[in-house]
C-alpha positions as CSV (number, residue, x, y, z in Angstrom):
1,X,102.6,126.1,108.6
2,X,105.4,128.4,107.7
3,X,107.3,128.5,104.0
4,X,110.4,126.8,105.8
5,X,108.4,123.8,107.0
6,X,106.9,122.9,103.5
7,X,109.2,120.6,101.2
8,X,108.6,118.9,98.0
9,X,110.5,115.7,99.2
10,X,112.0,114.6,102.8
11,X,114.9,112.0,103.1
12,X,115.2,110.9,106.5
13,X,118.4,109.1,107.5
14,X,121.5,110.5,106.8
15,X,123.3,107.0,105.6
16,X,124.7,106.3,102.5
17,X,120.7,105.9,100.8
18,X,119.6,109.3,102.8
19,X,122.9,110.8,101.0
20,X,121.7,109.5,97.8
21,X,118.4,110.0,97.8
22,X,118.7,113.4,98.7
23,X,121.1,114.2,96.1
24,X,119.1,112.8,93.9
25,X,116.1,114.9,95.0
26,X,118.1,118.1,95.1
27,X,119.9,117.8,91.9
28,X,116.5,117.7,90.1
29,X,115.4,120.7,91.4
30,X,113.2,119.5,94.2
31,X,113.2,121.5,97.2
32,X,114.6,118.5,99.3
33,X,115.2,118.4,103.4
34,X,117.7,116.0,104.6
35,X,116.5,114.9,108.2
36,X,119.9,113.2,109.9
37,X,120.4,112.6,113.4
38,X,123.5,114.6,113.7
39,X,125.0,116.0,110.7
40,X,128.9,115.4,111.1
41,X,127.3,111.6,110.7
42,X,126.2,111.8,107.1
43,X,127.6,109.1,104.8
44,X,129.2,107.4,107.9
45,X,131.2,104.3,107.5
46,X,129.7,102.3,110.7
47,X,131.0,98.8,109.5
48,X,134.1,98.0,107.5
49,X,135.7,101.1,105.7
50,X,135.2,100.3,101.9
51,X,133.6,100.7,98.9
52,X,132.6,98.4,96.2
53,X,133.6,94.6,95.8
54,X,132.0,91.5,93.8
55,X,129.0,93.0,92.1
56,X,128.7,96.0,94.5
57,X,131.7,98.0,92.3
58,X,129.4,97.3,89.5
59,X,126.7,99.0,91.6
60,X,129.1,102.2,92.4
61,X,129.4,102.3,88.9
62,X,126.0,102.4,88.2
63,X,125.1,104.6,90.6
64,X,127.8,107.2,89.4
65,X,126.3,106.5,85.6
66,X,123.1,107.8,86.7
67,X,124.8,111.1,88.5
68,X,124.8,109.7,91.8
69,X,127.6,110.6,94.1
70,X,129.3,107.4,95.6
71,X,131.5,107.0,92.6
72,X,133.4,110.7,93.2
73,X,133.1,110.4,97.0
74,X,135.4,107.4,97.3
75,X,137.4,107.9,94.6
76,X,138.4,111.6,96.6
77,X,138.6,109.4,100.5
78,X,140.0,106.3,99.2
79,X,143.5,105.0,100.3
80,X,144.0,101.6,98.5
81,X,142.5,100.7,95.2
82,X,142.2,96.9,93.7
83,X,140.0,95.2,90.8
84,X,139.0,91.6,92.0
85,X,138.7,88.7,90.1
86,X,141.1,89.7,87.5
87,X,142.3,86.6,86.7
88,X,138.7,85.7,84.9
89,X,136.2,87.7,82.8
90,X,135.5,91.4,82.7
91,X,131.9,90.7,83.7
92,X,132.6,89.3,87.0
93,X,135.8,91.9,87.7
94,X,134.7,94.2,90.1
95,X,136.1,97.5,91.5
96,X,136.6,98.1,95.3
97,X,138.6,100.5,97.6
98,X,139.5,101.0,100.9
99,X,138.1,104.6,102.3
100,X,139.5,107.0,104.7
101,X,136.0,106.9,106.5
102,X,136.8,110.7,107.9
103,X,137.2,111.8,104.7
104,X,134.9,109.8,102.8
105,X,131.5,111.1,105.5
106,X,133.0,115.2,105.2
107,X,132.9,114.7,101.5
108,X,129.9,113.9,100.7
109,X,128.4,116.7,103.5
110,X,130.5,119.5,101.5
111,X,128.7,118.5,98.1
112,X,125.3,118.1,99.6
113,X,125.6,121.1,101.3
114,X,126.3,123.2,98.0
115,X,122.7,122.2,97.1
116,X,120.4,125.8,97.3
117,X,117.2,124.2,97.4
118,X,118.6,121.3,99.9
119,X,118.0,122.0,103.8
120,X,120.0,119.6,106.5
121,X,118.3,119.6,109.4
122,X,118.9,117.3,113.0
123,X,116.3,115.1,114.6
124,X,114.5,112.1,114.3
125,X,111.4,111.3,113.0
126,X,108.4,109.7,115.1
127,X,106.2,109.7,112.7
128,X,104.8,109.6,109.1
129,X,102.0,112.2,108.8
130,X,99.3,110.9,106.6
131,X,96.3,113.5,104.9
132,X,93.4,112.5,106.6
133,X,95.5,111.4,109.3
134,X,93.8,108.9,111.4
135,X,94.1,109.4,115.1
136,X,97.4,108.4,116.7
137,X,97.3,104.8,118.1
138,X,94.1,103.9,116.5
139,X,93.2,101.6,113.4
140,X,91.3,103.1,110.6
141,X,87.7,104.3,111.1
142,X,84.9,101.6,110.1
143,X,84.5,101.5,106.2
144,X,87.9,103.9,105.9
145,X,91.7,102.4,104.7
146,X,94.9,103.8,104.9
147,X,94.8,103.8,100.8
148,X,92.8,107.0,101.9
149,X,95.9,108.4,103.3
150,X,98.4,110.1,101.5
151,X,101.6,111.1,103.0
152,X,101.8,114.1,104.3
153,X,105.1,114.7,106.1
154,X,106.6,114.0,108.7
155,X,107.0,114.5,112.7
156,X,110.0,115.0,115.1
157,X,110.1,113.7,118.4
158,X,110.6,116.9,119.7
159,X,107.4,118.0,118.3
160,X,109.0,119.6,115.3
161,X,107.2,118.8,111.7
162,X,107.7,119.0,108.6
163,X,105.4,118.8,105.5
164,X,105.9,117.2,101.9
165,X,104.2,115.4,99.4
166,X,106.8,112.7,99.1
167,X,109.0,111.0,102.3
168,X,111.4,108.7,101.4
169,X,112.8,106.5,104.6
170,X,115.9,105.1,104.7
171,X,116.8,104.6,108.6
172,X,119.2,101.9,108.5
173,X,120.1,100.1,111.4
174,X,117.9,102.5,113.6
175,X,114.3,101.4,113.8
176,X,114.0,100.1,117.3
177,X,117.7,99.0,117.1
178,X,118.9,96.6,120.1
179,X,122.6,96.2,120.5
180,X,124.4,93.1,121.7
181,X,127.7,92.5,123.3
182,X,127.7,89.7,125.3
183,X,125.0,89.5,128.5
184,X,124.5,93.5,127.5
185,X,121.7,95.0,126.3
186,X,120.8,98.3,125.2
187,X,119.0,99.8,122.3
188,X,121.1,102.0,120.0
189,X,120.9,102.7,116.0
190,X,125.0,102.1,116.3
191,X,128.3,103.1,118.4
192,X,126.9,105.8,120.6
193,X,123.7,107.2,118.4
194,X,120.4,106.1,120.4
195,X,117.3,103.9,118.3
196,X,114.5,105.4,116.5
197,X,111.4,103.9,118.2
198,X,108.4,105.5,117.7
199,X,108.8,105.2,113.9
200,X,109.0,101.3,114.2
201,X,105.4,102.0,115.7
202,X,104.1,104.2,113.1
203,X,104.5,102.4,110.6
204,X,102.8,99.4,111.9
205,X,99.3,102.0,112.7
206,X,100.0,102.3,109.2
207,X,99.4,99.0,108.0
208,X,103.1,97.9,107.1
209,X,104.5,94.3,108.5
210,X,107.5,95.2,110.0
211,X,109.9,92.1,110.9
212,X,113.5,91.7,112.6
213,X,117.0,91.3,111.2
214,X,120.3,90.9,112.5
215,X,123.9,92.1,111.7
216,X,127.1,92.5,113.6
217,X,130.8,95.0,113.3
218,X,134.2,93.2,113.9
219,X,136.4,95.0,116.7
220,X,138.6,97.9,115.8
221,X,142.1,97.8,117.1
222,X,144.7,100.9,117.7
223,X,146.9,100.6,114.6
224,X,149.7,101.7,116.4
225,X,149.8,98.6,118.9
226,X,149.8,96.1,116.4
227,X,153.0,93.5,114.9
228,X,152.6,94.1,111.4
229,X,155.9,92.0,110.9
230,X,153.7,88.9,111.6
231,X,151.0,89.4,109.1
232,X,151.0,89.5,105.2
233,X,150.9,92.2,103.4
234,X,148.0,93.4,101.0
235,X,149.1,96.0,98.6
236,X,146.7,97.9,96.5
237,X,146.8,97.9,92.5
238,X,149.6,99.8,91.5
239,X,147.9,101.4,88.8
240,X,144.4,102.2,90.4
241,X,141.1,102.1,88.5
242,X,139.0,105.1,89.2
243,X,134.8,104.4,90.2
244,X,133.6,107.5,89.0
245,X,133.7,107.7,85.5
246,X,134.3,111.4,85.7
247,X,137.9,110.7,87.0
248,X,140.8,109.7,84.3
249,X,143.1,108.2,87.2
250,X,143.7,107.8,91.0
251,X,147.4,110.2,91.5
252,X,147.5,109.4,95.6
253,X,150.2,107.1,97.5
254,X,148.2,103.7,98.2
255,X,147.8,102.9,101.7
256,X,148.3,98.8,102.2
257,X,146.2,96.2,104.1
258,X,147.3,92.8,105.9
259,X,146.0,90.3,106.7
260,X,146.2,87.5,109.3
261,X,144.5,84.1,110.4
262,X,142.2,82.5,113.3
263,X,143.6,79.7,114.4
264,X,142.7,76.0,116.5
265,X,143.4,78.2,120.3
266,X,141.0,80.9,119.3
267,X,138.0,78.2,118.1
268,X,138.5,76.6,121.0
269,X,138.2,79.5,123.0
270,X,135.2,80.8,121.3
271,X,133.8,77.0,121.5
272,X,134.1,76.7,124.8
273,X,132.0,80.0,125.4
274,X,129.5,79.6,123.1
275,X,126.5,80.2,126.0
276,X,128.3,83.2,126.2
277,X,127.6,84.3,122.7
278,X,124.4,86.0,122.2
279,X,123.9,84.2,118.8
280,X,123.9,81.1,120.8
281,X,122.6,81.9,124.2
282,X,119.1,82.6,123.1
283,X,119.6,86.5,123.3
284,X,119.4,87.1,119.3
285,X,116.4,86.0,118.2
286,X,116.7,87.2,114.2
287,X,118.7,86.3,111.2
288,X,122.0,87.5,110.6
289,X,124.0,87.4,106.9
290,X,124.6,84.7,105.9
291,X,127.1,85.7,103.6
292,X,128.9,87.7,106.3
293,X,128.7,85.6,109.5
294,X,130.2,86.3,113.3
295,X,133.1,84.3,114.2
296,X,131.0,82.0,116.1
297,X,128.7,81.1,113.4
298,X,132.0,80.2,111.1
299,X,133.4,77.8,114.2
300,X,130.2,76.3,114.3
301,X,129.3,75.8,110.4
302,X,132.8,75.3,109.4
303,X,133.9,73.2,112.0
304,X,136.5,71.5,109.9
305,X,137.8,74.7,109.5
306,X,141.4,75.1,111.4
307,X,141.6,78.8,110.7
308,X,139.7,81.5,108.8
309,X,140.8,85.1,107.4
310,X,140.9,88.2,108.7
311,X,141.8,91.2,106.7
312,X,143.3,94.1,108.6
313,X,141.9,97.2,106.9
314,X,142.9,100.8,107.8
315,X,140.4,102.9,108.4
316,X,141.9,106.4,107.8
317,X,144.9,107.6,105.4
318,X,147.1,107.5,108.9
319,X,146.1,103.9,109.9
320,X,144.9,105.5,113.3
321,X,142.4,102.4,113.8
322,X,142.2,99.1,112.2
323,X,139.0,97.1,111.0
324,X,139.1,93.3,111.6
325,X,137.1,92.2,108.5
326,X,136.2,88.7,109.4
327,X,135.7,88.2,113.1
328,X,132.9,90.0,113.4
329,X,131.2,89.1,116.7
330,X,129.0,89.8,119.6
331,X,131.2,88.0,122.4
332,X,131.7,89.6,125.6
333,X,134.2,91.6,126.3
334,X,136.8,89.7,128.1
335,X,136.4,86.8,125.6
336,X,137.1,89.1,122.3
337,X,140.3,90.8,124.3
338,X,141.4,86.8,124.4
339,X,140.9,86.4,120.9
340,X,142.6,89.4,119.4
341,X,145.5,88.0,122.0
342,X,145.8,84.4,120.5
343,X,145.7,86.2,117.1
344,X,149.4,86.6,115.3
345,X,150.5,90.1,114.6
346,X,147.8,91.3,117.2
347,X,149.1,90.0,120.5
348,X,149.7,93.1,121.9
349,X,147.2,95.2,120.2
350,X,144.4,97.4,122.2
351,X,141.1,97.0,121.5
352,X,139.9,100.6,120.7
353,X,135.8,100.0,119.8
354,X,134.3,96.4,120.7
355,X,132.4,94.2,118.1
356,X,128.8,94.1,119.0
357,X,126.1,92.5,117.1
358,X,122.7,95.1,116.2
359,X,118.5,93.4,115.7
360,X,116.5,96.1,113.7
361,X,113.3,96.4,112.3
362,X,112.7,96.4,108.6
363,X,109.8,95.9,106.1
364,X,109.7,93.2,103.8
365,X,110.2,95.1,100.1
366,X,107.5,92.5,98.6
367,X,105.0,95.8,100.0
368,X,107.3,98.4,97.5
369,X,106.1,99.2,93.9
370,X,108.7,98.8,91.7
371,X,109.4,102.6,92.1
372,X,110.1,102.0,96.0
373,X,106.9,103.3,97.2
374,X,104.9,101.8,99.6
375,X,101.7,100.2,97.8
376,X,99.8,101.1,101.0
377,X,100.7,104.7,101.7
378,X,101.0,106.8,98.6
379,X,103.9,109.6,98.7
380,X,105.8,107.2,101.3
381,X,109.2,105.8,99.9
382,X,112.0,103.1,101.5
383,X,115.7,102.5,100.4
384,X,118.3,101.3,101.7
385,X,117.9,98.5,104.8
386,X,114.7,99.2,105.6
387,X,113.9,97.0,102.9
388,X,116.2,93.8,104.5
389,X,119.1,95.1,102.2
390,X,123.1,95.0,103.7
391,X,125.6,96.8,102.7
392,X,126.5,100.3,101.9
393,X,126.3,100.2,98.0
394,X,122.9,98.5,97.8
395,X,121.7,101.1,100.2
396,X,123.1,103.9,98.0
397,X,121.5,102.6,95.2
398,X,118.3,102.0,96.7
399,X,118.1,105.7,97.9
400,X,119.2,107.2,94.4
401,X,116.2,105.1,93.0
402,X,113.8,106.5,95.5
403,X,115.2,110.4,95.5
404,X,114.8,109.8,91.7
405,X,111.4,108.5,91.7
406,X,110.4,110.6,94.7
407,X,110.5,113.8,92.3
408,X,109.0,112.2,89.2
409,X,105.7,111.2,91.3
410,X,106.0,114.8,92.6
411,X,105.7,115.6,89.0
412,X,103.4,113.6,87.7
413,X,105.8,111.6,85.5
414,X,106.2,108.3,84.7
415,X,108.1,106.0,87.4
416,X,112.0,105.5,86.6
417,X,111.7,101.5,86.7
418,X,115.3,99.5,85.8
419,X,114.7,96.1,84.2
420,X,116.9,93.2,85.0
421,X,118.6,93.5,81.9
422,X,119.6,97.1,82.4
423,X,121.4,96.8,85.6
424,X,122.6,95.1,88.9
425,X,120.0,98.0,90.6
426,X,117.2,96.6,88.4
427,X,118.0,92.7,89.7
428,X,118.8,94.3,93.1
429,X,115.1,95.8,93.0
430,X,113.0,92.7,91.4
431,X,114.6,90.5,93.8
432,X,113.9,91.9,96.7
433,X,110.3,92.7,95.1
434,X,109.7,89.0,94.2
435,X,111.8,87.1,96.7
436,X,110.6,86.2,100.2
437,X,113.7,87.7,102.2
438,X,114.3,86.5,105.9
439,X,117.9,87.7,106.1
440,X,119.8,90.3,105.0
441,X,120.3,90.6,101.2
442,X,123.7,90.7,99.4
443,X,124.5,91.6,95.5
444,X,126.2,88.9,94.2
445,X,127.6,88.3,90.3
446,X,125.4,85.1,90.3
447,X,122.0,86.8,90.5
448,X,122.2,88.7,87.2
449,X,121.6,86.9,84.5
450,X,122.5,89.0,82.4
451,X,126.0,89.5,84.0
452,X,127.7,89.3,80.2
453,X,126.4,92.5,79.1
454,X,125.8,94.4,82.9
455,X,129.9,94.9,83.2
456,X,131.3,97.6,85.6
457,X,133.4,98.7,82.7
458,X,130.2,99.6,80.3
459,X,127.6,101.2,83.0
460,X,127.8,104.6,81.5
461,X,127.3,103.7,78.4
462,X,124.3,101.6,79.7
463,X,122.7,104.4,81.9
464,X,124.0,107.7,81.7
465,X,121.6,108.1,78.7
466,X,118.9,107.2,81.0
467,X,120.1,109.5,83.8
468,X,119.7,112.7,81.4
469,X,116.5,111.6,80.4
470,X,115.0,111.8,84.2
471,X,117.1,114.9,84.9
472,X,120.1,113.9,87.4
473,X,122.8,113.4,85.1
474,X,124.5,117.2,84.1
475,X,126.4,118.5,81.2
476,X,129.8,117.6,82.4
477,X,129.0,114.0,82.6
478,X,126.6,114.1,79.2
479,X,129.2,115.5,77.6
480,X,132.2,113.4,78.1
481,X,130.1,110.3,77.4
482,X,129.7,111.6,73.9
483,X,133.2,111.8,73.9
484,X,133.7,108.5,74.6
485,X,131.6,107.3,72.1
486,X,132.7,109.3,69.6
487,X,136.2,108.0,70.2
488,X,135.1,104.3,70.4
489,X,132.9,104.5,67.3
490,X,136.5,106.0,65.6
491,X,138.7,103.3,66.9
492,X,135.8,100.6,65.8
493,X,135.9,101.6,62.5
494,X,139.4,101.9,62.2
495,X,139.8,98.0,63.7
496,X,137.0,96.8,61.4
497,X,138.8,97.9,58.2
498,X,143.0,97.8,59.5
499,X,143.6,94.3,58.3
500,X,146.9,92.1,59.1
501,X,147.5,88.6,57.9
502,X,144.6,88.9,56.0
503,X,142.1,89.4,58.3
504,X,141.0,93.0,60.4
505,X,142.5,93.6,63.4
506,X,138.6,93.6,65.4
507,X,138.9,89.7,64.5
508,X,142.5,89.9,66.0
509,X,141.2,90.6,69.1
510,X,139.1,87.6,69.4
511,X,142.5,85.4,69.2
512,X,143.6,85.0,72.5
513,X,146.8,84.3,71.9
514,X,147.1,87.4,69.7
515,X,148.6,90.5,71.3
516,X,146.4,92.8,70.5
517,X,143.8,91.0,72.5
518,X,145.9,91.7,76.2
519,X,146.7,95.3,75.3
520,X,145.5,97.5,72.4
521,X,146.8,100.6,73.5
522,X,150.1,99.2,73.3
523,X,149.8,99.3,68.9
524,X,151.6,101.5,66.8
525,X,148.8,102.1,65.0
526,X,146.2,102.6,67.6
527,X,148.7,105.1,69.4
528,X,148.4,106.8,66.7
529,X,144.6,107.9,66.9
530,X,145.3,109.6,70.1
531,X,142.8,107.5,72.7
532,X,142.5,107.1,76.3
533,X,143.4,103.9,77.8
534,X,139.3,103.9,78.8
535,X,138.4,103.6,75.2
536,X,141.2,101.4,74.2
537,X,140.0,98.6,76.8
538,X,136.1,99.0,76.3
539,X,136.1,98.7,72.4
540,X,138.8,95.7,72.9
541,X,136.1,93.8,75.4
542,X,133.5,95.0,73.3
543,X,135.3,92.7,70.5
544,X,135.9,89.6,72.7
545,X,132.5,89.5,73.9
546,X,130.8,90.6,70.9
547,X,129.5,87.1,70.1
548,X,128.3,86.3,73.8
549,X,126.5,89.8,73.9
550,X,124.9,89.1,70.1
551,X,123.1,85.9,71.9
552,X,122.5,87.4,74.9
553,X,120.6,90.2,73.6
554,X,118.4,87.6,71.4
555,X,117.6,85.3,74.7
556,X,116.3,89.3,76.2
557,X,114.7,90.4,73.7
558,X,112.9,87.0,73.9
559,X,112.2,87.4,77.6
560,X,111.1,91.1,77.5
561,X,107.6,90.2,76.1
562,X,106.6,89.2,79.5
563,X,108.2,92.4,81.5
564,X,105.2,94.4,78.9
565,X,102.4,92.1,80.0
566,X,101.0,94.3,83.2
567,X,98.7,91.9,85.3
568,X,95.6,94.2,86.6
569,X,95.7,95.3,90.0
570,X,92.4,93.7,90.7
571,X,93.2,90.2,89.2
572,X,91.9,87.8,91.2
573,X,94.3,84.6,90.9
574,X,91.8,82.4,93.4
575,X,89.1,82.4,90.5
576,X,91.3,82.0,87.5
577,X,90.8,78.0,86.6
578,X,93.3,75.2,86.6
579,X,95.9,77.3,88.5
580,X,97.7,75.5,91.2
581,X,97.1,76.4,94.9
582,X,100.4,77.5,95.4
583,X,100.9,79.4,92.3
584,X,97.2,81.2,93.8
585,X,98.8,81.7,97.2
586,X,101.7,83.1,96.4
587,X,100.7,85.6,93.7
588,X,97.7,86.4,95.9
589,X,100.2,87.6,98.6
590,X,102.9,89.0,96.3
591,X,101.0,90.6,93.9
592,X,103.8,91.1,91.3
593,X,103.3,94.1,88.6
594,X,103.9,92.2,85.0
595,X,103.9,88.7,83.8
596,X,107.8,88.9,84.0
597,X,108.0,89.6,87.6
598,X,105.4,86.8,88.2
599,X,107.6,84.3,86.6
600,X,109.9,85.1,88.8
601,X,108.4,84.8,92.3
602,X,109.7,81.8,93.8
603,X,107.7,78.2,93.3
604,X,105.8,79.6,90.0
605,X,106.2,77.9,87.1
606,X,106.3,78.5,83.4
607,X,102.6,76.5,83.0
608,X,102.0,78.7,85.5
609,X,102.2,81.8,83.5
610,X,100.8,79.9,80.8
611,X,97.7,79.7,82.6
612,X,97.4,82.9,83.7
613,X,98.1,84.4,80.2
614,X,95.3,82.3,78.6
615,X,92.9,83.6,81.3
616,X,94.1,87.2,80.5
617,X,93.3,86.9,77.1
618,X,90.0,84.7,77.5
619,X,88.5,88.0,79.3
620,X,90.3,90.2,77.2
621,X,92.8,91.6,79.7
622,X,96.1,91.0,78.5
């Protein structure tokens, strides 16, 4: 074994959690290799062109809290900027751009290829190498487990390996990946990359239940052939908020979007075809999103549905190609060349990439740790869809989490764990640890409890502290958070004791129909202390929703006894008495970490955990 074989940690998959995870890695000082199939396609944008949205901007924020890099990456590609939902509440507004993909993948190669102790190299892995390894093909010898095995490294299918404590997967779509578009057939990770196969393989000889998912990619049309007279136009914000909480502002033209509708020709069309859609014809076996369906799954749910929208989204600065968000499909080709004709505004366009429709293999997540790592396999880590995750935000966040924690096991150091009261990663994490997922998983507002106090506007203030403490965030980014709350601890004060009309202006705030609470920047007196619009509009929500926050902490602090309680890993729940059978079942399979996470699994109930806390205590193991 030679020097530039050995690693401390190896990411493999060069998607948007292989980007993260190996920055991670590399940025605390781990000697990190990047194992991609082809480097030009790090960070690619293979589905729609954008970043962030409901509850996955309030990821991107996150992520960029802790020193990740999505944040500065698409605030440097993106083309069009907008907050949603801001007609309600700042905890459910959430950033999201559209990206110049081109610029958006070369981006964040450039920064990861300034890392030193980062290495980039292209192949793709066949297998996990385990120390003992147990021959290839073959279970473990009598009276021998794979807990025996530690990871090890890794191997290439062209015979290459590589060795390192710590491997963190995050292969995507790839893992025996079988693409779909209409009667065709042929496995592929995406457009024009080939599957990983031998890995699927692996990691079954290693003990892991691999299962089947299912997701699909609209058309992309030539942007040049399209009527945009005939479809309504979508501008951006016209004063665009920034991800990356490094950046003051966003200086660049905005690029616009359109959008356009089905209509009663093309559902009948695509009714009338249905045995020739793969989702239908008995081709596609697995589970798609449901909160992302084809076309034909809308026609068919929906059927009282005359029309549904699609959003025409450019995919570079020079609106070269165009992304049909919303009719994504597997159809075949002739059928999907009828559809975009019956469309309005794309009558004439030219199809330039078909839609196609992808079945992967993943692992169920309820076989992670909370730190990511398999329970099986010690050293091996997934992120990203691996773990029956969608989207390109909960895969980035995934593979920060696993770089992170990657580097502290290679240390020795305690596991960097996010509680759902932290942050949309820590629901993201416990949900997919304590949730039986049979289809891809999506971030929504709705699954955080704790949505009143986990805003996108306050994530730095929420993490960044914890970032330093693990080693990923830098000085830069330390540093201008104690700015920031140095300035909002001045302009608090100087609120709490200004008063007006006899009261102080924090309680004018509160007033909704007082002025100061649509705009605090815009008072003479709080011009005067010299602030940036940033700190102006977190201390003013800080004021509205100081009351909501006060009980919201109480009703955590209240729940967090039971995230302390760790349940012993060789609890038996089939002996402890007057438990249900269910309750015995499921935590039997699940095995969930704390008393917390138990209460969560689905069909458990609070007697439930009553009855297992008296048994802890009864033999003294609580």
């Amino acid at each position: 074994m030679t020097d530039s074989q050995k690693y401390d940690v190896i990411v493999v998959g060069g998607g948007h959690a292989g980007a993260e995870a190996a920055w991670a890695a590399a940025r605390m000082g781990a000697r990190t290799l990047l194992l991609t199939m082809r480097r030009d396609t790090i960070a690619k944008m293979s589905c729609n062109p954008a970043i962030g949205g409901l509850a996955k901007g309030q990821i991107v924020r996150e992520i960029d809290a802790l020193g990740g890099l999505m944040g500065e990456a698409i605030d440097a590609a993106g083309i069009q900027f907008r907050t949603l939902n801001r007609s309600k509440g700042p905890a459910v507004q959430s950033p999201r751009a559209q990206a110049d993909k081109y610029k958006y993948k070369d981006y964040v190669r450039h920064r990861l290829e300034q890392f030193d102790n980062l290495t980039i190299e292209e192949g793709i892995a066949a297998e996990i190498l385990t120390t003992p390894s147990p021959l290839r093909g073959t279970p473990p010898l009598q009276g021998e487990s794979y807990l025996d095995h530690t990871t090890q490294g890794i191997r290439c299918t062209d015979g290459r390996t590589f060795y390192a404590p710590c491997v963190v997967l995050t292969t995507g779509t790839f893992l025996k990946g079988m693409m779909h578009l209409g009667t065709t057939q042929w496995e592929g990770g995406r457009l024009d990359e080939p599957a990983s196969n031998e890995l699927s393989d692996c990691l079954r000889k290693l003990g892991l239940t691999v299962k089947r998912l299912k997701t699909g990619t609209p058309a992309r049309l030539d942007g040049a052939t399209i009527d945009y007279n005939k479809v309504e136009l979508q501008p951006g914000d016209e004063t665009p908020v920034p991800f990356s909480f490094l950046n003051d502002c966003i200086d660049r033209p905005s690029v616009p979007c359109w959008i356009t509708w089905t209509n009663e020709a093309i559902h009948k069309l695509l009714l009338d075809n249905l045995d020739k859609a793969p989702m239908y014809s008995g081709q596609i076996q697995s589970t798609g999103p449901r909160y992302c369906p084809s076309i034909e799954t809308k026609i068919v749910r929906f059927a009282d549905k005359k029309q549904h929208q699609v959003f025409l989204e450019p995919e570079d600065e020079a609106i070269s190609t165009i992304y049909c968000n919303g009719i994504s499909t597997s159809y075949p080709k002739e059928i999907q060349d009828e559809m975009i004709r019956l469309m309005a505004g794309t009558e004439h366009a030219k199809i330039v990439h078909y839609a196609y429709a992808i079945e992967y293999d993943y692992c169920p997540a309820q076989q992670l740790k909370p730190n990511l790592e398999t329970r099986t396999v010690p050293g091996l880590f997934l992120a990203g869809q691996i773990n029956g995750t969608s989207g390109y935000e909960e895969a980035a966040g995934q593979g920060l989490l696993a770089g992170v924690n990657a580097v502290l096991k290679l240390n020795n150091k305690d596991p960097f764990i996010l509680g759902r009261d932290q942050a949309y990663l820590g629901v993201l994490v416990d949900d997919l640890l304590t949730r039986e997922i049979d289809e891809p998983y999506r971030m929504f507002t709705s699954r955080a409890e704790y949505r009143l106090s986990l805003r996108s506007d306050n994530a730095d203030r929420r993490l960044t502290q914890i970032g330093r403490s693990v080693g990923i965030v830098d000085d830069i980014r330390w540093n201008r958070l104690q700015q920031k709350l140095a300035d909002m601890k001045r302009l608090e004060d100087f609120l709490k004791s200004t008063r007006k009309d006899g009261q102080s202006l924090w309680q004018c705030i509160k007033q909704p129909q007082h002025p100061l609470s649509n705009d605090l920047s815009g008072d003479v007196d709080v011009m005067g202390l010299d602030l940036s619009k940033e700190v102006t509009d977190a201390v003013m929500i800080d004021a509205k929703y100081e009351g909501y926050t006060l009980r919201q902490e109480k009703q955590i602090a209240a729940l967090r006894h039971l995230e302390n309680i760790k349940l012993p890993a060789s609890l038996d729940y089939g002996t402890i008495p007057h438990l249900r059978f269910e309750a015995k079942e499921k935590l039997s399979a699940l095995r969930p970490f704390t008393l917390g996470q138990a209460s969560r699994v689905g069909g458990i109930t609070p007697a439930d955990i009553t009855v297992i806390q008296i048994h802890l205590k009864k033999n003294r193991q609580l």
